[in-house]
Each structure stands twice: as C-alpha cells, then as structure tokens.
N, C-alpha and C positions, 0 to 999 in steps of 0.2 A: 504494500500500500504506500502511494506516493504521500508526502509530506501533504499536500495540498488536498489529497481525497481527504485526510484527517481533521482537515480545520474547515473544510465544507465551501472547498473555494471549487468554482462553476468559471468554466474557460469559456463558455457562449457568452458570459456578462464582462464586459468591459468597462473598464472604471473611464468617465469621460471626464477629464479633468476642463473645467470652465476656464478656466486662465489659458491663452496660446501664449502669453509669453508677456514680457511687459509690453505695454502703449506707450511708445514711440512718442505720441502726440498730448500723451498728459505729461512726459520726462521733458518732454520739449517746452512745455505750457509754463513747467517749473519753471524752468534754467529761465525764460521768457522773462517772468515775475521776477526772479530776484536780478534778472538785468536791468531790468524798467525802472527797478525801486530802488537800488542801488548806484546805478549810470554806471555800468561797468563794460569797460570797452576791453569786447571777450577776444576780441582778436589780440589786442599788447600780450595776450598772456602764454598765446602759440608761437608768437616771431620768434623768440628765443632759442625755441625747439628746431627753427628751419631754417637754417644760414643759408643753404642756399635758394631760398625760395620756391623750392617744389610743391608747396601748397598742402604736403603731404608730413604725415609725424606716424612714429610708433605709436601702439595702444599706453604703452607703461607714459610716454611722455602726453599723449590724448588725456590719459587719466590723470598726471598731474599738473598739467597745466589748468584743468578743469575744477580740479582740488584748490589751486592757487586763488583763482577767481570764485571760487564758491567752497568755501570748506566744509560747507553742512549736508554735500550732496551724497548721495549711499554710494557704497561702491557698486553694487547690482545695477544702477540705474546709469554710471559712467560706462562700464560695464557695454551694458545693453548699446547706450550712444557710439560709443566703439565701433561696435558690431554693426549698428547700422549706418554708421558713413564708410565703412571701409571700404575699398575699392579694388577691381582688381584688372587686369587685363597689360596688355604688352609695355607700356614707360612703366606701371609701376613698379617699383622694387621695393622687395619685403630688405627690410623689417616697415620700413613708413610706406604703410597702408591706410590709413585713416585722412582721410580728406579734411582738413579744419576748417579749410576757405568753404565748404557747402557747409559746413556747420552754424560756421559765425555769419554767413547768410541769410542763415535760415532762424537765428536766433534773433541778429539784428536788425530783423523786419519789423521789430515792433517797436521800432522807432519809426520807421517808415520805408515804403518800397526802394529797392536799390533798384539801379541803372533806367533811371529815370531819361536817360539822355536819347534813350529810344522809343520813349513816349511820353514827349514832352505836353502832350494833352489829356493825362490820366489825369484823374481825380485822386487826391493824397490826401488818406485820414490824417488825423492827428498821432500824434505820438501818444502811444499804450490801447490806442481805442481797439485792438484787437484783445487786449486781456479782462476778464472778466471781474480776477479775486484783484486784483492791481489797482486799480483804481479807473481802469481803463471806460468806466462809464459812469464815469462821476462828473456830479454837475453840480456845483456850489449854488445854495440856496442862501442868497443874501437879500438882505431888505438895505434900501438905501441909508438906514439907521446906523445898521454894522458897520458900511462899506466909510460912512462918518467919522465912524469910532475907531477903527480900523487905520485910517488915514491922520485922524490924531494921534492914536497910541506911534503911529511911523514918524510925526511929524517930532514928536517929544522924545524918543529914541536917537534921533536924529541931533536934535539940538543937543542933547545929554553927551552923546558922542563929541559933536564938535565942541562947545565950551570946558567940557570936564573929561574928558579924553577918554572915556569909559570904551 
C-alpha cells in the first residue's frame, strides 16, 4: 500500500491553487506610490550598475538598486520584477539581463507620458492622476475663508523668517 492510499489522497482531485503567481500590476502600483510620494528618480539609482550604458543590469544589482531606492520592498516582489523585465535574445548577454530603462519607464509614467515628442497633440494628465491610494484623485476642498487664513499664516511665516531669521 502506497503512502498516499493511506492518508486517503485521490489523484483524479487536483488541488487548484488561486494564486498564478504575483500581479505584476499591483508590484508595479506599489513601486508607482512610493515614487509619486517620495519624488524619487528610480532611474539615478541603476546608472551606477551600467557604465557602459546597455540599459541592461544583473538580477543581484536589479534587486539592489531597487533596495537602495525603496528599502521597505519584499524581496519576492523585487524578485518577481526581475523576472519580469528580463530579456532575452541575441545582444543580450547574461549575466545583465534585466532591462531597467523599461522598468523606470514604466514606473515613471506616473509623473506623466514619456516621448511626448511624437505626439505633441496628446492630452497629459496631471502628475499621480493614474494612482488611486497616492493621492492621485485628490481635490482640495477649500472655502475662500481657509484659502484667507492660509495666505496669512504664509504671509507671517514669511515676515518671521525675514526680520528674525527663523
């Protein structure tokens, strides 16, 4: 008697696991958010890794330059990002496989479309309007009162600053 007749496991039942794999597009959503809130220019933190401008980096330098600019991100989910900008085909050469110029493309859209030069007639959200938890659809509700009080508290900050060097 096989191990498995014993614990009453049935090979016609397949266990379907719901997860395929991480979402791409929520790892992305992140990295998005704490670029927008932060203003972090994801690209300074690859040049390092690529003297001579191949566009390309190893996974181990993918992952830390991505650690460098974001220290809070899992490793399963740099990981994953790896995985899916790699590239492969005849200029590549391993070990830099990982694409970072489609990365910080794809991340630094949500400041706004890049290569705009080739359609200089698009319509250009605002900076963040694609992110949801970000602030990206936020819209200040002020009454002309605040906007008052707001503009004296700057005006006596201001003065505070220049007379008493605060």
């Amino acid at each position: 008697m096989a191990p498995q007749d014993g614990w009453g496991y049935d090979e016609s039942v397949q266990e379907v696991d719901g997860d395929d794999g991480p979402d791409i597009g929520e790892m992305l959503e992140q990295v998005r958010t704490q670029v927008f809130q932060r203003r972090i220019r994801i690209k300074a933190a690859f040049v390092d890794f690529d003297p001579r401008r191949t566009s390309r980096v190893t996974k181990a330098q993918f992952a830390r330059a991505l650690s460098l600019a974001m220290p809070l991100i899992k490793v399963c989910d740099v990981e994953a990002l790896a995985d899916h900008f790699t590239e492969a085909g005849p200029k590549v050469l391993w070990p830099k496989v990982v694409n970072y110029i489609k990365f910080c493309e794809c991340v630094d859209e949500v400041f706004g479309p890049s290569h705009l030069e080739n359609t200089p007639t698009a319509q250009v959200p605002l900076p963040g309007a694609s992110l949801s938890c970000a602030g990206g659809h936020f819209k200040a509700n002020m009454d002309a009162g605040d906007q008052d009080r707001i503009s004296g508290i700057l005006n006596r900050v201001a003065f505070l600053a220049k007379n008493r060097g605060y």
